[in-house]
C-alpha positions, 0 to 999 in steps of 0.5 A: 647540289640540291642538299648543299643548297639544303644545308646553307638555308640551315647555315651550315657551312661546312655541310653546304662545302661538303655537298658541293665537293662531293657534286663536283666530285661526282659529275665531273666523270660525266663532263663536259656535257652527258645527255645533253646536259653541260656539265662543264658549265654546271661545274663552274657554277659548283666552283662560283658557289663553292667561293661563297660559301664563306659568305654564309651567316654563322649557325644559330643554335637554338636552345630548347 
């Protein structure tokens, strides 16, 4: 999550929409709660930002 959070500072959408496929992906074997972590509520939060995503500002490329 942390690395989709990366990629949208950047504006990268699709990289932000990736990253967070592949969270929800991954800790989804793990729910609803693992070690005293709820996934369950963790997973929806992954499905409310994946709903933004869209929202992020176009990439700006710089040029050198």
């Amino acid at each position: 999550m942390a690395v989709a959070w990366y990629q949208a500072g950047r504006g990268n959408r699709v990289g932000c929409e990736r990253q967070l496929e592949k969270a929800a992906r991954r800790l989804a074997a793990y729910a609803p709660e693992h070690r005293g972590v709820r996934l369950a509520d963790l997973l929806a939060q992954v499905e409310a930002a994946r709903a933004h995503v869209p929202d992020l500002p176009p990439v700006r490329v710089l040029r050198a």
